[in-house]
C-alpha positions in Angstrom: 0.8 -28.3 -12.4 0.6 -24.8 -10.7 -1.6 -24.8 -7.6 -2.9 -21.7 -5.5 -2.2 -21.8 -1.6 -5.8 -20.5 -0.4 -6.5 -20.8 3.5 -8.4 -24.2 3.1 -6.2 -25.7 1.2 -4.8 -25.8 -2.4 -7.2 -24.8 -5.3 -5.9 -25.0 -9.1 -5.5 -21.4 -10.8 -8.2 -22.4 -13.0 -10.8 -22.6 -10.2 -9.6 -18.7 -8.6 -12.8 -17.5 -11.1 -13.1 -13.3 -10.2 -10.7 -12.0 -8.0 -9.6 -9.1 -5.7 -6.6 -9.3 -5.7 -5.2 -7.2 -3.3 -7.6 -6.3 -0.1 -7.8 -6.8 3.8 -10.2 -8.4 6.1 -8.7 -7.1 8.8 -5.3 -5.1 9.3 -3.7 -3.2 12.0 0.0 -0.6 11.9 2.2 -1.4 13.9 1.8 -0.8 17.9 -2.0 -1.4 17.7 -1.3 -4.4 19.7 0.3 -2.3 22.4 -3.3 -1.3 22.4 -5.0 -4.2 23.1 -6.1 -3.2 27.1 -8.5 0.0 25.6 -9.3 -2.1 21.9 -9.1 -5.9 22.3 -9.5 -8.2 19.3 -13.2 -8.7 18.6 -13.3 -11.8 16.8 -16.3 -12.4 16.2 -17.2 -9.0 15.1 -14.4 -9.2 12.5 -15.0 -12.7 11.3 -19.2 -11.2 10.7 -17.6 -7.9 9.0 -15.6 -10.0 6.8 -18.4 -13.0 5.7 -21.0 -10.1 5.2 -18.7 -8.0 2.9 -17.8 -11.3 0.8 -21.0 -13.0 0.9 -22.3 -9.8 -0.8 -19.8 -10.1 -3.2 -20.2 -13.1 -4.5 -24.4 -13.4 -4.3 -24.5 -10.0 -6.1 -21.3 -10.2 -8.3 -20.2 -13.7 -9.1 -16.8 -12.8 -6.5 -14.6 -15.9 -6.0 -11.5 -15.3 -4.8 -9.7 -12.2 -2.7 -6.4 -12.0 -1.7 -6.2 -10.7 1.8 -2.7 -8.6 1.3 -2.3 -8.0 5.2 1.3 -8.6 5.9 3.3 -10.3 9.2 3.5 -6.7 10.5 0.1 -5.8 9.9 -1.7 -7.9 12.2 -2.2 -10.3 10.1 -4.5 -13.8 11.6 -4.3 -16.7 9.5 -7.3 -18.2 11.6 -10.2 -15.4 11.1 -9.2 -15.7 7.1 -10.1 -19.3 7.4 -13.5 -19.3 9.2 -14.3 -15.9 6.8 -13.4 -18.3 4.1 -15.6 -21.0 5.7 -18.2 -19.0 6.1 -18.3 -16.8 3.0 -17.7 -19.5 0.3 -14.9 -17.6 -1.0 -11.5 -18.3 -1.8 -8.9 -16.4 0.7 -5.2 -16.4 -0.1 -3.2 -15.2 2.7 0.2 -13.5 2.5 3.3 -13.7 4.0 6.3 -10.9 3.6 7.1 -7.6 5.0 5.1 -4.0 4.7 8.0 -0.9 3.7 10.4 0.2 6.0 8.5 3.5 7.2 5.5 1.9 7.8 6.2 -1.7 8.9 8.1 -2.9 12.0 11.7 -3.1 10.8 13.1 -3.1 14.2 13.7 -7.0 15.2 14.9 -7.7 11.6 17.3 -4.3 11.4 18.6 -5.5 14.8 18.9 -8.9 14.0 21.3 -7.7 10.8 23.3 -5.5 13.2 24.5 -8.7 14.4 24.9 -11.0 11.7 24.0 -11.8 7.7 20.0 -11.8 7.9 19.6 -13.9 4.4 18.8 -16.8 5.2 16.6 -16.5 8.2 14.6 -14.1 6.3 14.5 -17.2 3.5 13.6 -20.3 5.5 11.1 -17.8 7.4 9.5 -17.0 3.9 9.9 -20.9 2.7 8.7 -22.2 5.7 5.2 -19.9 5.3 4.8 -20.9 2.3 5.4 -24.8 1.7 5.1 -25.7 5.5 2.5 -23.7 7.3 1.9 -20.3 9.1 3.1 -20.9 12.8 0.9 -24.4 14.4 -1.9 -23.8 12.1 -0.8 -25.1 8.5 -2.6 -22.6 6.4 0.0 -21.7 3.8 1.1 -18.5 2.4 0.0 -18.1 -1.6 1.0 -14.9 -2.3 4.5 -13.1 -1.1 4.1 -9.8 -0.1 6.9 -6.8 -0.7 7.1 -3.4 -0.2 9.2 0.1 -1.0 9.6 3.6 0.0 8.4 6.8 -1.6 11.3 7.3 -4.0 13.5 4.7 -3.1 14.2 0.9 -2.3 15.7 0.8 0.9 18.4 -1.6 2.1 16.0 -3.5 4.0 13.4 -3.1 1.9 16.0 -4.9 -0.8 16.6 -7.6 1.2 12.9 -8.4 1.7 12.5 -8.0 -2.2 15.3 -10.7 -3.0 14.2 -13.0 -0.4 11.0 -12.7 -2.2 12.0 -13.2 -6.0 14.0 -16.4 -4.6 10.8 -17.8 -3.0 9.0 -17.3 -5.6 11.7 -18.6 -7.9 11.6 -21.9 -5.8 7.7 -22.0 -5.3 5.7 -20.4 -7.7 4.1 -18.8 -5.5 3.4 -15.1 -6.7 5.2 -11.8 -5.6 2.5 -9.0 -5.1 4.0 -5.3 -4.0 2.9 -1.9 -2.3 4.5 1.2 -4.0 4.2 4.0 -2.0 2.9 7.1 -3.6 3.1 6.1 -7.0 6.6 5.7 -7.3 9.4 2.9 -7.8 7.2 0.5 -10.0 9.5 0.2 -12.6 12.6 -0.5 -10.5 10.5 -2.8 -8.1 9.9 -5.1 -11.5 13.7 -4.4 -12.3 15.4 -5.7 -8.6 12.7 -8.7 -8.4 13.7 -10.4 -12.1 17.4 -9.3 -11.8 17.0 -11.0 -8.0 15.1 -13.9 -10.5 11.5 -13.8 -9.9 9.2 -14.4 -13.0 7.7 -11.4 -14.3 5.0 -13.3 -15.1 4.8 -13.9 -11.3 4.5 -10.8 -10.5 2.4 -7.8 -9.4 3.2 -4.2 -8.9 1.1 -3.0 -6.7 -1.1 0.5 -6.3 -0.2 1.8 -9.9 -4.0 4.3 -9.4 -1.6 6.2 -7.8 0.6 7.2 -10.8 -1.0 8.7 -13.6 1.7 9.3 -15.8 1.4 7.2 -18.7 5.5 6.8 -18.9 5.6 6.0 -15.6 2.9 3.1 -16.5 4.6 2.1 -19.9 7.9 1.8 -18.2 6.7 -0.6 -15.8 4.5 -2.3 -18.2 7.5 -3.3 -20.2 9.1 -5.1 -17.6 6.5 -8.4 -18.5 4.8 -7.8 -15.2 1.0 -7.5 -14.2 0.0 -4.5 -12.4 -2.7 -3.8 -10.3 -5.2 -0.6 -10.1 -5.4 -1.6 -6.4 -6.7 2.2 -4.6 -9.9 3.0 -6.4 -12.1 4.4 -4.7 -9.4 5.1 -2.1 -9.1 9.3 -3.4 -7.3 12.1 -1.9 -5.7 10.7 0.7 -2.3 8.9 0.8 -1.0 10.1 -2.2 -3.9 9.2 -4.1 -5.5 10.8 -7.1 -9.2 11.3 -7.5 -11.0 8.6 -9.5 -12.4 10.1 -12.0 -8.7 11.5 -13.2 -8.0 7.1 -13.2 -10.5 6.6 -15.2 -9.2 8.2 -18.2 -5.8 6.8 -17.7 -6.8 3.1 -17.6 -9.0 3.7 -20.2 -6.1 4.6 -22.5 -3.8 1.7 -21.0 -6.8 -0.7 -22.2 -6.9 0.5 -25.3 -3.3 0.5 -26.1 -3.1 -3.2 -25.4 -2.2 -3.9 -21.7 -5.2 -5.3 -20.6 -3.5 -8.6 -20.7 -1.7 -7.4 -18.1 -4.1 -5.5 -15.1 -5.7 -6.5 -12.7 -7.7 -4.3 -10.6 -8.7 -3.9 -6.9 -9.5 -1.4 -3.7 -7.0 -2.1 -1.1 -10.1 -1.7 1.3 -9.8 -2.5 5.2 -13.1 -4.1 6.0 -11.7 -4.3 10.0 -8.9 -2.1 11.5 -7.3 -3.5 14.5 -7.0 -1.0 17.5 -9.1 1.4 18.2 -11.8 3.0 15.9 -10.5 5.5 13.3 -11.0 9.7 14.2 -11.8 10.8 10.4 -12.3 13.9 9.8 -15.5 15.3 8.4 -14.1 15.9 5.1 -12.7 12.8 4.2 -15.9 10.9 4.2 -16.7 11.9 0.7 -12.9 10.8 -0.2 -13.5 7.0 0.7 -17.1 7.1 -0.1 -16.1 4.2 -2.8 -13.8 2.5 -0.6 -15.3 -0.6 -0.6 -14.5 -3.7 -2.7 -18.0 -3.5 -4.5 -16.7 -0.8 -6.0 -15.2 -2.0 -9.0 -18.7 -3.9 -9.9 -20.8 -1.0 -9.1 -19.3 2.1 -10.4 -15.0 1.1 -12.2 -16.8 -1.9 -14.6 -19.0 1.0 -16.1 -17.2 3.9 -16.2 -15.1 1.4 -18.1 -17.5 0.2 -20.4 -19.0 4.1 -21.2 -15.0 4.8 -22.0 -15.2 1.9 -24.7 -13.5 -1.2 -23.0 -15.5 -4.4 -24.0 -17.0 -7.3 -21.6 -14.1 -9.6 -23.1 -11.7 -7.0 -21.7 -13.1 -6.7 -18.2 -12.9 -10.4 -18.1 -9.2 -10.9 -18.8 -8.4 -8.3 -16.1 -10.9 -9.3 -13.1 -11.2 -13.4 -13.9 -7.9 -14.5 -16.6 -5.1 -12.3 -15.2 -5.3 -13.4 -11.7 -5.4 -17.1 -12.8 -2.5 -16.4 -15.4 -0.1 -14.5 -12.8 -0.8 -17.7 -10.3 -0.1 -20.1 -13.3 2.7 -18.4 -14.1 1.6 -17.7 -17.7 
């Protein structure tokens, strides 16, 4: 029987309830570290940020589960997820895997393959996290997290994805992606079944970011769940305003694939380093960048557009449990 790797311990999919399934407690780019003499780590203050923000969810919302999609180079801490966890009363699945190649820290890996075939390092490394432990502190990886470039699928960013599928192949354990600027969903779904993942173990990930509805149906037909994973995240990054989403999922709902979204903020609750310099005008942007979003203002907008309770229920509480189950 499928079970879900959370941070205290293995849960069945049947008991994930409503989840998030693709968010951060915490998460830093690479080099914040570098940083750490002007911005130390406050742990204390993160772990409070983090059992506030899901506390509220689940009082006021009936949350259950969130999966914190903060990759090894993106300051991830297996630890603070735990005692959020503890604290909250809400399942946290942790993630193992590598951000994209402009973004993440390809440097030790890319060197590393200058010398010598990679593949199976990047494999027991990605094993390891998963059915072992996370370094000395045996919370296990339940999701596997994968990334690609605007437009393309870079070498490395290949190799991550087929080290991926064959985990997951192995495990069960679920493949969930970032797509940067809504592109390469349909040839992410493509390289991780051809490279023998499950489509039915996987997510494509940040799809609010394309709102072309080929672009959707093409990915769609790969078997695969998607996530709406930026609302409320709007004219930054690639990102299209939410009230031009709204339209477009309301469509995809209507033409059948609820069975296969799922629907989250990617929202930071802590950045690592120091604190962000936004400008004045993009305060209005992330107004709604908060995981209560999609209780407070997406679930609505929904229902005013025609989807039904039964719909918002297979995409917030059955999908999740479905793409951990493998079904």
């Amino acid at each position: 029987m499928a079970t879900v790797n959370t941070v205290l311990g293995p849960i069945a999919p049947a008991d994930l309830g409503i989840t998030l399934m693709h968010e951060h407690i915490l998460y830093g780019y690479p080099g914040w570290d570098g940083d750490r003499t002007i911005a130390p780590v406050n742990r204390k203050e993160i772990v409070a940020n983090g059992v506030a923000t899901l506390k509220q969810l689940k009082d006021e919302y009936g949350l259950n589960s969130y999966v914190d999609a903060t990759p090894l180079d993106g300051g991830r801490m297996p630890e603070i997820l735990k005692e959020v966890s503890e604290k909250s009363g809400v399942n946290i699945i942790c993630s193992t895997g590598y951000y994209y190649e402009e973004e993440g820290s390809p440097t030790y890996w890319k060197f590393r393959g200058s010398l010598g075939d990679i593949t199976e390092e990047l494999y027991e490394l990605f094993m390891t996290e998963v059915s072992k432990g996370i370094m000395d502190t045996g919370i296990k990886a339940g999701v596997l997290k994968v990334g690609s470039s605007k437009g393309e699928i870079t070498d490395y960013e290949k190799l991550m994805f087929q080290t991926a599928a064959r985990v997951s192949k192995e495990t069960g354990v679920p493949i969930i992606s970032h797509t940067q600027e809504g592109t390469m969903g349909p040839q992410q779904a493509e390289l991780l079944i051809g490279a023998g993942a499950n489509p039915k173990q996987i997510q494509i990930g940040h799809m609010s970011d394309n709102l072309d509805m080929q672009y959707q149906e093409d990915t769609f037909k790969h078997g695969v769940y998607v996530s709406w994973d930026r609302m409320g995240l709007q004219g930054l990054v690639g990102c299209p305003m939410d009230e031009q989403r709204y339209p477009v999922m309301i469509e995809l709902i209507k033409k059948g694939y609820a069975n296969q979204m799922m629907i989250s903020h990617d929202c930071i609750i802590s950045w690592l380093g120091r604190p962000l310099n936004l400008p004045e005008a993009a305060l209005p942007l992330i107004a709604n960048w908060h995981p209560s979003h999609l209780f407070k203002n997406i679930i609505p907008e929904l229902k005013k557009g025609g989807v039904t309770d039964a719909q918002i229920d297979t995409i917030i509480r059955d999908n999740p449990r479905r793409l951990f189950a493998g079904e």
